[in-house]
PDB file of N, CA, C and O in Angstrom, chain B, residues numbered from 101:
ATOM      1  N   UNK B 101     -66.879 -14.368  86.113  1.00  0.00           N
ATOM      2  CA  UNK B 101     -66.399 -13.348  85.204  1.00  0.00           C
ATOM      3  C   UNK B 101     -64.876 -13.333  85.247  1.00  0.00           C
ATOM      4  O   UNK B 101     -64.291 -13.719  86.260  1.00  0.00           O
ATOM      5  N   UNK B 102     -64.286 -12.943  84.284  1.00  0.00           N
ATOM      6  CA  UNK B 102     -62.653 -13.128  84.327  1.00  0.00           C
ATOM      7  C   UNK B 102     -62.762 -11.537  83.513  1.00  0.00           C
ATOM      8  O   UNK B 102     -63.582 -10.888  82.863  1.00  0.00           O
ATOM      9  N   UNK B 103     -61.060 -11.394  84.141  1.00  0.00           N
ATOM     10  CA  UNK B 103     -61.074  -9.839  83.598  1.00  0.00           C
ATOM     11  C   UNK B 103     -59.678 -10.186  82.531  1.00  0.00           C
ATOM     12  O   UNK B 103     -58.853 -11.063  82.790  1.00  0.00           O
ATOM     13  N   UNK B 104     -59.647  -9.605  81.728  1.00  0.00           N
ATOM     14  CA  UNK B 104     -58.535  -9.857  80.644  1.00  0.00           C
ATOM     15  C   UNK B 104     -57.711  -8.606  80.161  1.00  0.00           C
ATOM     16  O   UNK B 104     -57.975  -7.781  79.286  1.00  0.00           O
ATOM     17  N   UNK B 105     -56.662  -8.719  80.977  1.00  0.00           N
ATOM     18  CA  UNK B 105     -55.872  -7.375  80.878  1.00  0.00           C
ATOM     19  C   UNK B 105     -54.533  -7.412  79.480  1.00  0.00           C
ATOM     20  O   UNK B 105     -53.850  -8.429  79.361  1.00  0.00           O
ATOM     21  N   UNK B 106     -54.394  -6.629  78.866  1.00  0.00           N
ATOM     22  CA  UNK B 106     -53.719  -6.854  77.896  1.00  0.00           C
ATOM     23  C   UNK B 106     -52.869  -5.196  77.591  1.00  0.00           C
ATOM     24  O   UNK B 106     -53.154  -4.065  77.986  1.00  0.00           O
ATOM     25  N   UNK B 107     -51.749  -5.715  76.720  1.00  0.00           N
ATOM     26  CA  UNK B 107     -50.548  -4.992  76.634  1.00  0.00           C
ATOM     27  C   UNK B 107     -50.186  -5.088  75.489  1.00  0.00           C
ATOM     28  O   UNK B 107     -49.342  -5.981  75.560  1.00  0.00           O
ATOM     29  N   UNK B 108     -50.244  -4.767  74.427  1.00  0.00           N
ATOM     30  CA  UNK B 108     -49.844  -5.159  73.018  1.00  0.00           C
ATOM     31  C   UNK B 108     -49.234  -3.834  72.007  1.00  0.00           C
ATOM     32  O   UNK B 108     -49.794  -2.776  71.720  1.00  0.00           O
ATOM     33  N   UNK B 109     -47.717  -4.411  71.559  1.00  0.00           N
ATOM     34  CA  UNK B 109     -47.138  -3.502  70.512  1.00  0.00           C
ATOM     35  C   UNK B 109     -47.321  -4.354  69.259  1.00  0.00           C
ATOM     36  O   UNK B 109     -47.880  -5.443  69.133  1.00  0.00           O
ATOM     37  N   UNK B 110     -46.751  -3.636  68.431  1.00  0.00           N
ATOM     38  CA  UNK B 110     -46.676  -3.917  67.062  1.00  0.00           C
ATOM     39  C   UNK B 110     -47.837  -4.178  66.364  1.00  0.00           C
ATOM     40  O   UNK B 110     -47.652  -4.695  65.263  1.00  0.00           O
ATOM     41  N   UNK B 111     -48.708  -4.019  66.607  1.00  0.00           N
ATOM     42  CA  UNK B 111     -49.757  -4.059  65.823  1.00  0.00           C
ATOM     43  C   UNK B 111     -50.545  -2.605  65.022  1.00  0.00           C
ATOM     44  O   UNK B 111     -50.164  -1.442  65.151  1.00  0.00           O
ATOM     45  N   UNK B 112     -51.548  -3.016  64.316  1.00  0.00           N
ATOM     46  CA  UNK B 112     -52.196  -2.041  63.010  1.00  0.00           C
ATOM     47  C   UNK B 112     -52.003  -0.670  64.259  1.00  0.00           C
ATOM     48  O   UNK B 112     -52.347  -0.836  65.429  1.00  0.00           O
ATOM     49  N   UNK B 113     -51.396   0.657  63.741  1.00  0.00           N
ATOM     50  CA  UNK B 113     -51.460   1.560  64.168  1.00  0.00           C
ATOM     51  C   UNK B 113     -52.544   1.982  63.691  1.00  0.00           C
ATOM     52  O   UNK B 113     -53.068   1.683  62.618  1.00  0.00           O
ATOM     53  N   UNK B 114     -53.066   3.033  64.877  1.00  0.00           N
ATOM     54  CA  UNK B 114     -54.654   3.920  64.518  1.00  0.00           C
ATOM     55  C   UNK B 114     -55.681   2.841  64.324  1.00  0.00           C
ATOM     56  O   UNK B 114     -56.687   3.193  63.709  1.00  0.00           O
ATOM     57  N   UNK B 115     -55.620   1.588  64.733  1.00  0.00           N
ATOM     58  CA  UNK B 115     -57.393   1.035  64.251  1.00  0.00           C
ATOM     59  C   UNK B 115     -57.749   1.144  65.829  1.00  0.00           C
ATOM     60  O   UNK B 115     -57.198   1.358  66.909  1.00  0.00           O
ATOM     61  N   UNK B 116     -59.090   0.844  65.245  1.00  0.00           N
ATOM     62  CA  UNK B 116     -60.260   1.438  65.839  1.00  0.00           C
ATOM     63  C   UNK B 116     -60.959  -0.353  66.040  1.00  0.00           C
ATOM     64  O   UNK B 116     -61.190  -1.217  65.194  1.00  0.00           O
ATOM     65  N   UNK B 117     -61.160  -0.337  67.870  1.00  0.00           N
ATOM     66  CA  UNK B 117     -62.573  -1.920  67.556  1.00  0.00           C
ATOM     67  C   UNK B 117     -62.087  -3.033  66.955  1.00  0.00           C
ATOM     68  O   UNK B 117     -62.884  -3.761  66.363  1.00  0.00           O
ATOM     69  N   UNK B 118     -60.897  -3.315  66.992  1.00  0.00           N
ATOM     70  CA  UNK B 118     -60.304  -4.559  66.303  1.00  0.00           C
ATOM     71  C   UNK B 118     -60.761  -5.648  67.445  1.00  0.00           C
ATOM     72  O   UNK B 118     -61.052  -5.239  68.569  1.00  0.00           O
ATOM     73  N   UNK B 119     -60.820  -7.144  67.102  1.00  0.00           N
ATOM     74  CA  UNK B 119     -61.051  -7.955  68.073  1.00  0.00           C
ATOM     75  C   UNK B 119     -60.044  -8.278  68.599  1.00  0.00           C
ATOM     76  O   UNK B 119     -58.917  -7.893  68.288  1.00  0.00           O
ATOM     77  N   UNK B 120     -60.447  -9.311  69.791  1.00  0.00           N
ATOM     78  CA  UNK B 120     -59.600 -10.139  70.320  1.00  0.00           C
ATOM     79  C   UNK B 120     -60.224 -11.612  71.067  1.00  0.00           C
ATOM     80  O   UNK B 120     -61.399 -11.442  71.391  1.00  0.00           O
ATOM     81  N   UNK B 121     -59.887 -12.507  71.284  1.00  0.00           N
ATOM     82  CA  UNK B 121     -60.752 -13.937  72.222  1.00  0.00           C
ATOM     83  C   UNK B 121     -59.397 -14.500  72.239  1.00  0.00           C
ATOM     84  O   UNK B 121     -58.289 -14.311  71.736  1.00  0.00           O
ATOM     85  N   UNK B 122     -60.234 -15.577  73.360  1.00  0.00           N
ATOM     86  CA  UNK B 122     -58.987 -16.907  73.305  1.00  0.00           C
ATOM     87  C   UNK B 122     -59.743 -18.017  72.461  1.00  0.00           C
ATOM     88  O   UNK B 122     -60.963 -17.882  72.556  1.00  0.00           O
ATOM     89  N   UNK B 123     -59.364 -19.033  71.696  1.00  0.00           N
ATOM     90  CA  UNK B 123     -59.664 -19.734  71.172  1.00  0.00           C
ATOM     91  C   UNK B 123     -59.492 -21.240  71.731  1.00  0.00           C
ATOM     92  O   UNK B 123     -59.015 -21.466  72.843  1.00  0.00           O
ATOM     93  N   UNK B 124     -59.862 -22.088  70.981  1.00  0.00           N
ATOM     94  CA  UNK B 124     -60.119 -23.702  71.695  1.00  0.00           C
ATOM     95  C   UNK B 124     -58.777 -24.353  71.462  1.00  0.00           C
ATOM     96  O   UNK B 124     -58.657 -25.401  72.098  1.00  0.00           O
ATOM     97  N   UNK B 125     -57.714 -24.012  70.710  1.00  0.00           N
ATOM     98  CA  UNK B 125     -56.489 -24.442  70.451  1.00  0.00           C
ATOM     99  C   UNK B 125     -55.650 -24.047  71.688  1.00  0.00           C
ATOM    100  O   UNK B 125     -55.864 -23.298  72.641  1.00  0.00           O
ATOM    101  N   UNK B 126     -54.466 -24.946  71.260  1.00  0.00           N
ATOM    102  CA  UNK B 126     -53.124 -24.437  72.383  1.00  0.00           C
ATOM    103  C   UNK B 126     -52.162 -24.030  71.846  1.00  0.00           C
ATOM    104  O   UNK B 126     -51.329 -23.295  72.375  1.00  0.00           O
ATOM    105  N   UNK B 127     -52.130 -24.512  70.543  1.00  0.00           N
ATOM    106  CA  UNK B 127     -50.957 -23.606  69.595  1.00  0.00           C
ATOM    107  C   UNK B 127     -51.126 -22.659  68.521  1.00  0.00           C
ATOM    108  O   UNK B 127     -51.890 -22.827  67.571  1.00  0.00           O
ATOM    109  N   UNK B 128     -50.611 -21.962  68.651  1.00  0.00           N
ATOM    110  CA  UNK B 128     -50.026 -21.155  67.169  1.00  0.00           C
ATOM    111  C   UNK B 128     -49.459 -21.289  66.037  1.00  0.00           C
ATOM    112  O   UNK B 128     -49.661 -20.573  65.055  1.00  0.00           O
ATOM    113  N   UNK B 129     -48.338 -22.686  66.147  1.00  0.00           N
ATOM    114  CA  UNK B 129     -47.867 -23.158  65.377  1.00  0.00           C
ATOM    115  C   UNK B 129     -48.575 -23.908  64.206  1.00  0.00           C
ATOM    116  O   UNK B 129     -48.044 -24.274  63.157  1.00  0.00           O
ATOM    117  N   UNK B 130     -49.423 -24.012  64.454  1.00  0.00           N
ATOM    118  CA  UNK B 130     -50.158 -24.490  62.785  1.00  0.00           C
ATOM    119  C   UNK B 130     -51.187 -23.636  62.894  1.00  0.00           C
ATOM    120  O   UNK B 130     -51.687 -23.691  64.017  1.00  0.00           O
ATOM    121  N   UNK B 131     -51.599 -23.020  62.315  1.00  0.00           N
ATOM    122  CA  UNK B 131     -53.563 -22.366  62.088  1.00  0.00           C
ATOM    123  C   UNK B 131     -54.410 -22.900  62.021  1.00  0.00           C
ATOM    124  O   UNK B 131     -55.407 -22.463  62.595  1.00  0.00           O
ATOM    125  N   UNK B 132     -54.486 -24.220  61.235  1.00  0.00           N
ATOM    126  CA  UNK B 132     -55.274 -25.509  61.682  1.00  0.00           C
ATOM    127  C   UNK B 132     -55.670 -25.336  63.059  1.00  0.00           C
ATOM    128  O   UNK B 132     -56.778 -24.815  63.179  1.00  0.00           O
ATOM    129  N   UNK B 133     -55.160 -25.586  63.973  1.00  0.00           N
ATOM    130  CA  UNK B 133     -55.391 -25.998  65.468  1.00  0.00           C
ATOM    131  C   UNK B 133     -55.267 -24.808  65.887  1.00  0.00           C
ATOM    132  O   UNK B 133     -54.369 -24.650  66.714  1.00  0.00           O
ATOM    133  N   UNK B 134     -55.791 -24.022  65.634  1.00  0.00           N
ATOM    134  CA  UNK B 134     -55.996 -22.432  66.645  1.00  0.00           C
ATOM    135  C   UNK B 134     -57.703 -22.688  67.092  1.00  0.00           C
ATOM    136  O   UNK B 134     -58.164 -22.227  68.136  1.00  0.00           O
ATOM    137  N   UNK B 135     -58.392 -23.374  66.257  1.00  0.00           N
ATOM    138  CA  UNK B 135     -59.580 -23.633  66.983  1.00  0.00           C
ATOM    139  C   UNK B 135     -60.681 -22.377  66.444  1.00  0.00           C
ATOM    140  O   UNK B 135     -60.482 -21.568  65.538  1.00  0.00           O
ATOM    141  N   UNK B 136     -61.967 -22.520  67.376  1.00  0.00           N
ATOM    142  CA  UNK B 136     -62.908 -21.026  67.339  1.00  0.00           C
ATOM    143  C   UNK B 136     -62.719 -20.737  68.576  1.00  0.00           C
ATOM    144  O   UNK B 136     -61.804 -21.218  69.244  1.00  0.00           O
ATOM    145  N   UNK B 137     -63.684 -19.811  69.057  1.00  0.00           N
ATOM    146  CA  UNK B 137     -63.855 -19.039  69.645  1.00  0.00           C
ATOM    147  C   UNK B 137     -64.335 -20.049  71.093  1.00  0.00           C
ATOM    148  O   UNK B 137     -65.388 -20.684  71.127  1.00  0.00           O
ATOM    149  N   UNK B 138     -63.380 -20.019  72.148  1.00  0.00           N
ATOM    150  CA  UNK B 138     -63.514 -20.521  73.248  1.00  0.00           C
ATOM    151  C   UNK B 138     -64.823 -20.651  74.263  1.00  0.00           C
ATOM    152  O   UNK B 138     -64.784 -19.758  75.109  1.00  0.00           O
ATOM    153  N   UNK B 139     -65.274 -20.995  74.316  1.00  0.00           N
ATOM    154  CA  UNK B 139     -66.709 -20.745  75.354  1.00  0.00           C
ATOM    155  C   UNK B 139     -67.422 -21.892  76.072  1.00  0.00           C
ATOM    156  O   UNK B 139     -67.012 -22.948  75.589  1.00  0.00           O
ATOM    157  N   UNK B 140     -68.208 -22.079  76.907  1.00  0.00           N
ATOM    158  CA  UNK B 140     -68.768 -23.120  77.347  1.00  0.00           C
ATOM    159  C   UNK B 140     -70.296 -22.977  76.630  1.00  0.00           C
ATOM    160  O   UNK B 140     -71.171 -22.270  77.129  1.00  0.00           O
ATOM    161  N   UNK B 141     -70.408 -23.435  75.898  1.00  0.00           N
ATOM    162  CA  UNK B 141     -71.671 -23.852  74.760  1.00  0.00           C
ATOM    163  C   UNK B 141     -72.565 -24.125  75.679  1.00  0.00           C
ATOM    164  O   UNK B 141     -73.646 -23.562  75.504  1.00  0.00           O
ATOM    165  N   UNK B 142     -72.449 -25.003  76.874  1.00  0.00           N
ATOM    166  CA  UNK B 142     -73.890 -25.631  77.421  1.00  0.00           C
ATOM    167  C   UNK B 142     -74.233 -24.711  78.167  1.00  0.00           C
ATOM    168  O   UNK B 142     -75.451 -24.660  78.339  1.00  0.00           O
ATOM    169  N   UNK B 143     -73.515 -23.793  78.794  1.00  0.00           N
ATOM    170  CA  UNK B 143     -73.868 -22.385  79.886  1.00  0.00           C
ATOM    171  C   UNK B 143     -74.157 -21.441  79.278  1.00  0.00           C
ATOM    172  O   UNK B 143     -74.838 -20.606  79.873  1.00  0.00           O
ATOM    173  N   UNK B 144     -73.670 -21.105  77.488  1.00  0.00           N
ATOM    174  CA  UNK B 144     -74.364 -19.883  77.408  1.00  0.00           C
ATOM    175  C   UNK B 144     -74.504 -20.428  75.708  1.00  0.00           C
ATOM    176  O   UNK B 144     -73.788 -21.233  75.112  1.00  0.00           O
ATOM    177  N   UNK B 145     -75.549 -19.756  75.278  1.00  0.00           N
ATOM    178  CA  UNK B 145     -76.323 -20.571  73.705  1.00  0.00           C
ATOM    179  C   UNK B 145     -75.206 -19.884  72.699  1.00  0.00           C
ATOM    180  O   UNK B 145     -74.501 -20.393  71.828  1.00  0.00           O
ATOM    181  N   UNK B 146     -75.342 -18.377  73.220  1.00  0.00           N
ATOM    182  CA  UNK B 146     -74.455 -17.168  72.142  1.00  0.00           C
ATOM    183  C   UNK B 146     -73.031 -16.819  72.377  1.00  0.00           C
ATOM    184  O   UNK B 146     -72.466 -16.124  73.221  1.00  0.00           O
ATOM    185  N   UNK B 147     -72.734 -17.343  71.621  1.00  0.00           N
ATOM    186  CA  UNK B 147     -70.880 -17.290  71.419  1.00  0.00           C
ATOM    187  C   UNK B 147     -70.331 -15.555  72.889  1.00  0.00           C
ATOM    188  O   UNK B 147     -70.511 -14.349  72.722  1.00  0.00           O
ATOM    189  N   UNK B 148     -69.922 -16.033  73.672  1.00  0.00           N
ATOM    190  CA  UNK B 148     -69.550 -14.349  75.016  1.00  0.00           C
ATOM    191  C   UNK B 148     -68.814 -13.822  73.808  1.00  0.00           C
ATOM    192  O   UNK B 148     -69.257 -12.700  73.558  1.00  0.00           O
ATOM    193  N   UNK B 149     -67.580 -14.285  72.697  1.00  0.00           N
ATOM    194  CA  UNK B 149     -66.532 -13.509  72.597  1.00  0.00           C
ATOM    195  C   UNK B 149     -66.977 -12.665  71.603  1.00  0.00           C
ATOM    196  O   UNK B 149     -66.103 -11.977  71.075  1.00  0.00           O
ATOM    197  N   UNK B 150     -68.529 -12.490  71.066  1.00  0.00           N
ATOM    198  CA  UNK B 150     -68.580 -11.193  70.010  1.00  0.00           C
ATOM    199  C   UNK B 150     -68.702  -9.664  70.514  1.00  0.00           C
ATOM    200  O   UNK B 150     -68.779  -8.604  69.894  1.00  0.00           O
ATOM    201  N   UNK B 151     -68.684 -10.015  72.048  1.00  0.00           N
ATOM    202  CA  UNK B 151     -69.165  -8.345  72.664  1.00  0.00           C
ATOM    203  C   UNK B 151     -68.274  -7.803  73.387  1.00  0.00           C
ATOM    204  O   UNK B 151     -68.195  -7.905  74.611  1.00  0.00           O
ATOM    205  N   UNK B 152     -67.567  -7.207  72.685  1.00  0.00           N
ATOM    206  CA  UNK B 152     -66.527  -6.470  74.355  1.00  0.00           C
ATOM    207  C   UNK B 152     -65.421  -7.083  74.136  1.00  0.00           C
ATOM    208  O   UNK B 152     -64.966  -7.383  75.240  1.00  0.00           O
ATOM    209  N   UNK B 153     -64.902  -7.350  73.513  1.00  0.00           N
ATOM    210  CA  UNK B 153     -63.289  -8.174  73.791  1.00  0.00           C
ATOM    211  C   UNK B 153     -63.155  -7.495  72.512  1.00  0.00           C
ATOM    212  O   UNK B 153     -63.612  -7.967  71.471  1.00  0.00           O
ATOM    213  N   UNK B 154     -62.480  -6.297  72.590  1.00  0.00           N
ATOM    214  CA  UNK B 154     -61.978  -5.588  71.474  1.00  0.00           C
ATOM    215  C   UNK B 154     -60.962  -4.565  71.857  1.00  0.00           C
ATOM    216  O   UNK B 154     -60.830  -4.216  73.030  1.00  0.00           O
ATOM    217  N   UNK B 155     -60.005  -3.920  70.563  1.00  0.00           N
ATOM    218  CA  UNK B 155     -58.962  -2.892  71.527  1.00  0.00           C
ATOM    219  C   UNK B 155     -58.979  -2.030  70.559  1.00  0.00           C
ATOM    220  O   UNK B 155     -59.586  -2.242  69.509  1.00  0.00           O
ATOM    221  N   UNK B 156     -58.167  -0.721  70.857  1.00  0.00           N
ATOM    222  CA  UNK B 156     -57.519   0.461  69.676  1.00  0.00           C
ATOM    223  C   UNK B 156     -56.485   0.403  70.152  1.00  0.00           C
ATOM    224  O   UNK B 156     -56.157   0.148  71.311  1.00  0.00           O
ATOM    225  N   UNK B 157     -55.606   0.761  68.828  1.00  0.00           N
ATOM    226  CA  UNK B 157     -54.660   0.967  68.990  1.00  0.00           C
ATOM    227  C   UNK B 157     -53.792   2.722  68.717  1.00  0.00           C
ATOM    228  O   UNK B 157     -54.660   3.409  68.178  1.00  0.00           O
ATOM    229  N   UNK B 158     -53.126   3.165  68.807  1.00  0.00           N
ATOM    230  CA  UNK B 158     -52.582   4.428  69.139  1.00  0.00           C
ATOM    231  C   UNK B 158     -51.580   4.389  67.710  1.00  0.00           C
ATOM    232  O   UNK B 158     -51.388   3.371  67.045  1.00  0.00           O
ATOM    233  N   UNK B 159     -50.935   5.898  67.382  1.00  0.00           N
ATOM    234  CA  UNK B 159     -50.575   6.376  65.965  1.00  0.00           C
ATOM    235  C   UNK B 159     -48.885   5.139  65.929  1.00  0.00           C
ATOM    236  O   UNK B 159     -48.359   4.682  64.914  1.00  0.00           O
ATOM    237  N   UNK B 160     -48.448   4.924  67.369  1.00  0.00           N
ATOM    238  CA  UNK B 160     -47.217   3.814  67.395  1.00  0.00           C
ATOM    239  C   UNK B 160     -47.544   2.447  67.334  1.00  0.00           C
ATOM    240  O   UNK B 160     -46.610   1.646  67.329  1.00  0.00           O
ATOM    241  N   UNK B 161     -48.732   2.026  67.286  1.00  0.00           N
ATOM    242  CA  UNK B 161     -49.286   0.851  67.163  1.00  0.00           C
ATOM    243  C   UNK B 161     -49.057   0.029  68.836  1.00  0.00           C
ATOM    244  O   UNK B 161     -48.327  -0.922  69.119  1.00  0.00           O
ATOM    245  N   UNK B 162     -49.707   0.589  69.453  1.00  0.00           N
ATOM    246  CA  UNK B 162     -49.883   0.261  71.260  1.00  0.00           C
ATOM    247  C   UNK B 162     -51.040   0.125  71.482  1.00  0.00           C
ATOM    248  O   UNK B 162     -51.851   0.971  71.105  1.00  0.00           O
ATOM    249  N   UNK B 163     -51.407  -1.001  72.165  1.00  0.00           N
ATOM    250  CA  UNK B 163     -52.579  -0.988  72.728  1.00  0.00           C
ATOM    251  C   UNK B 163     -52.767  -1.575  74.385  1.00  0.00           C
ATOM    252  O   UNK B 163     -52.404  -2.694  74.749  1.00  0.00           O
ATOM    253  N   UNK B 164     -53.280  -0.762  75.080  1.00  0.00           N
ATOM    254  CA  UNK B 164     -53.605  -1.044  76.424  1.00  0.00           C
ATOM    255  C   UNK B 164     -54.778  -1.261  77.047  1.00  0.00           C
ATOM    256  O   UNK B 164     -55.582  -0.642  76.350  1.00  0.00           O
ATOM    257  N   UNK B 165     -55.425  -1.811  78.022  1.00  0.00           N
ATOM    258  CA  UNK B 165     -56.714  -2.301  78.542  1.00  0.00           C
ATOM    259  C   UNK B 165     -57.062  -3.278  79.439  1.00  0.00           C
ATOM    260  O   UNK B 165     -56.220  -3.713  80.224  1.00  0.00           O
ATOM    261  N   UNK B 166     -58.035  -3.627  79.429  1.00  0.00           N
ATOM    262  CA  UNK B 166     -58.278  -4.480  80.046  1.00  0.00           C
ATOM    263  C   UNK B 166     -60.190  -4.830  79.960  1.00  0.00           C
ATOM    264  O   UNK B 166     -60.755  -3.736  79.959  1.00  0.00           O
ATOM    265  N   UNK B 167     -60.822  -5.543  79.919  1.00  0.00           N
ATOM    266  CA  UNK B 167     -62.095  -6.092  79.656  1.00  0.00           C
ATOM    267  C   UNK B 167     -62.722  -7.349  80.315  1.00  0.00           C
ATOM    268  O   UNK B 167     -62.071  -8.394  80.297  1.00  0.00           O
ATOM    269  N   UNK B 168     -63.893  -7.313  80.871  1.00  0.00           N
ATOM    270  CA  UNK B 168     -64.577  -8.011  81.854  1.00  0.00           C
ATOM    271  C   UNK B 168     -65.252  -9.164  80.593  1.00  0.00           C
ATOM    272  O   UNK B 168     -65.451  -8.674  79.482  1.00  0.00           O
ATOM    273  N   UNK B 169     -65.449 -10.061  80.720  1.00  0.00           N
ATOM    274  CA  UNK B 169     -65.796 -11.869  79.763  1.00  0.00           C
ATOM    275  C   UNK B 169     -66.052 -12.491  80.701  1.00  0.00           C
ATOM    276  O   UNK B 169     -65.445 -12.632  81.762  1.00  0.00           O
ATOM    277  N   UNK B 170     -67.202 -12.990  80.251  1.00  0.00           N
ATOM    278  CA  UNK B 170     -67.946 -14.384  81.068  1.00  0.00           C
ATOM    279  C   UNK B 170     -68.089 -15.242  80.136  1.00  0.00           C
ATOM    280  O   UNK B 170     -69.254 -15.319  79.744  1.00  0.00           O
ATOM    281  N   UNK B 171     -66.829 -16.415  79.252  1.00  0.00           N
ATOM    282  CA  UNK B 171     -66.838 -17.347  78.434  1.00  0.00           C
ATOM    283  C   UNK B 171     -67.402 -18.904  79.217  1.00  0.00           C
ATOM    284  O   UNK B 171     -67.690 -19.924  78.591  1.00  0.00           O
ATOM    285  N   UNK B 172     -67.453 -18.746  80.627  1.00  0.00           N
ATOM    286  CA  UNK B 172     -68.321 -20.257  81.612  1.00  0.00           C
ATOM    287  C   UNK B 172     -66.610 -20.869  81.925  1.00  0.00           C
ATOM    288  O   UNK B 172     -66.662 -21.971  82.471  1.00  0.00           O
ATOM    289  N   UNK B 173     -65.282 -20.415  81.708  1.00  0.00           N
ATOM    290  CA  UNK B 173     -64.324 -21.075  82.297  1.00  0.00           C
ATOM    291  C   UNK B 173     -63.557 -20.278  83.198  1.00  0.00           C
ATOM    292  O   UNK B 173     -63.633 -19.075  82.951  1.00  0.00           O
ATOM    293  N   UNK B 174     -62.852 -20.587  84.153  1.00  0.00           N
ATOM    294  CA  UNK B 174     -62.542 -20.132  84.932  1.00  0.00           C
ATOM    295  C   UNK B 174     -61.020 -19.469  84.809  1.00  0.00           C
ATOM    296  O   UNK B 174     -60.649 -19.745  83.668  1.00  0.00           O
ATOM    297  N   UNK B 175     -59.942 -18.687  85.514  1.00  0.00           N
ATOM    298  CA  UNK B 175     -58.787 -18.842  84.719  1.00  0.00           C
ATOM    299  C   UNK B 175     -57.929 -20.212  84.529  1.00  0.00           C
ATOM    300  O   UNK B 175     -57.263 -20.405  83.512  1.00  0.00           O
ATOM    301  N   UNK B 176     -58.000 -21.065  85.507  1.00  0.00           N
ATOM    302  CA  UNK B 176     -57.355 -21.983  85.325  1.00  0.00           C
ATOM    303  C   UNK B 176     -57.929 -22.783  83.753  1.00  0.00           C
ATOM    304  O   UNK B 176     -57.042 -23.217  83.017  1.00  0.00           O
ATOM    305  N   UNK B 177     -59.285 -22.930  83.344  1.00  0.00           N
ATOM    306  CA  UNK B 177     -59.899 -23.297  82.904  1.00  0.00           C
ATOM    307  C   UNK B 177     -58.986 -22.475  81.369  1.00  0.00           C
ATOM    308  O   UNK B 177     -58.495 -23.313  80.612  1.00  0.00           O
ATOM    309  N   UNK B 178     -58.863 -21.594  81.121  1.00  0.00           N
ATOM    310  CA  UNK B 178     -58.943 -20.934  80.254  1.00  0.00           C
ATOM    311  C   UNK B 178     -57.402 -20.754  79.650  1.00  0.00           C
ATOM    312  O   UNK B 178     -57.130 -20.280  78.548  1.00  0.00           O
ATOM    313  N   UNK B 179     -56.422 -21.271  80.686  1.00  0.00           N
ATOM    314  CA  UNK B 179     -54.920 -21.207  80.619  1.00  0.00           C
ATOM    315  C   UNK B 179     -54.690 -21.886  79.814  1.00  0.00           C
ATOM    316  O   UNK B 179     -55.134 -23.034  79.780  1.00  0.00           O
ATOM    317  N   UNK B 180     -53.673 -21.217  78.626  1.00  0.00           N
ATOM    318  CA  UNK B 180     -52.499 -22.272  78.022  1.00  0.00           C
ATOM    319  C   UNK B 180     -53.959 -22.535  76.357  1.00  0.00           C
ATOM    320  O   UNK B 180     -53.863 -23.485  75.580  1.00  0.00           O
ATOM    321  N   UNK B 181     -54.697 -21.825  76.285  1.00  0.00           N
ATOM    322  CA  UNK B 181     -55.415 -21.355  74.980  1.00  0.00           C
ATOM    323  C   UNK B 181     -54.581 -20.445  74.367  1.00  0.00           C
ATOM    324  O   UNK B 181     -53.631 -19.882  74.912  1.00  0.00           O
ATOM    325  N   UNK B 182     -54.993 -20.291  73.078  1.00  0.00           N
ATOM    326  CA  UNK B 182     -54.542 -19.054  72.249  1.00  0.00           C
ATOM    327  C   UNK B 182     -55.485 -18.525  72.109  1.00  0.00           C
ATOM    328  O   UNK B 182     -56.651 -18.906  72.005  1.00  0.00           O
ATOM    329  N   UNK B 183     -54.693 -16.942  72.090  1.00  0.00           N
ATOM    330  CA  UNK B 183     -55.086 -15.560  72.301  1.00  0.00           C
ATOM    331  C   UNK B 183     -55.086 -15.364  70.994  1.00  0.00           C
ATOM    332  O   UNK B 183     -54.058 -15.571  70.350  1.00  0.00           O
ATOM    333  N   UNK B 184     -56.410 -14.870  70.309  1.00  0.00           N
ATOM    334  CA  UNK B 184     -55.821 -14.070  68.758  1.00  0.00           C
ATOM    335  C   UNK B 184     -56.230 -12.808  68.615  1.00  0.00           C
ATOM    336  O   UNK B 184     -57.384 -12.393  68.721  1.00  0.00           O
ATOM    337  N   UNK B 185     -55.245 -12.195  68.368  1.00  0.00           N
ATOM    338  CA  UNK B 185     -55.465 -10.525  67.911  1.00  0.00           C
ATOM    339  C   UNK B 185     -55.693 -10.345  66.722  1.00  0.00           C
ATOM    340  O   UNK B 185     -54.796 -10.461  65.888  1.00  0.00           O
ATOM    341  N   UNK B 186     -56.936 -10.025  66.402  1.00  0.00           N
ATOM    342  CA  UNK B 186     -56.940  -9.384  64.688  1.00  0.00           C
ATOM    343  C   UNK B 186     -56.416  -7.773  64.853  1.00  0.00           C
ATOM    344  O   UNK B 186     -56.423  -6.875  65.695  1.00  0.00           O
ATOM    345  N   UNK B 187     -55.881  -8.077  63.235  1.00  0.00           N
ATOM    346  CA  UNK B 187     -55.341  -6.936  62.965  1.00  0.00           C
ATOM    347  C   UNK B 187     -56.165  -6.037  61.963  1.00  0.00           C
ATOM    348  O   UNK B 187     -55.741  -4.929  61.636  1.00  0.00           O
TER     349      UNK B 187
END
C-alpha cells in the first residue's frame, strides 16, 4: 500500500470529489505521453485508481490530504510518473 500525501493551490475553488492518479507517462510536456492510469494489470484485473484518489478543494482553491492506493508498485516503482489533477 503506498500512502499519497498531497498539497495543492490553484486549482477549481469549491469542487467537490475531483480526481487524481499517477499515470504511465513521465512527462507533461506533450499530452500524448501522459499515458493512463498507472497500475500493475497482472496483480489486480480493475484499474486501483477509480476509488479513493480524489480531493476538495476550499472557497481559495487549496487542497490538502492524503490517501491510502494499492496500484501493485512500490514507491520507488512509482517515482518520476505523472501526477494528474483534474479540475
Amino acid at each position: 500500500m503506498m500512502e499519497v500525501k498531497y498539497h495543492l493551490n490553484g486549482v477549481e475553488a469549491d469542487c467537490n470529489y475531483r480526481k487524481m492518479h499517477i499515470n504511465t507517462g513521465t512527462t507533461c510536456d506533450d499530452a500524448d505521453l501522459v499515458g493512463g492510469h498507472y497500475w500493475d494489470a497482472t496483480d489486480y484485473a480493475a484499474d486501483t485508481w477509480h476509488h479513493g484518489a480524489h480531493y476538495n478543494s476550499d472557497a481559495n482553491g487549496k487542497a490538502k490530504g492524503a490517501f491510502d492506493i494499492i496500484n501493485g508498485y512500490d514507491a520507488a516503482g512509482n517515482l518520476g510518473h505523472v501526477v494528474v489533477i483534474h479540475a
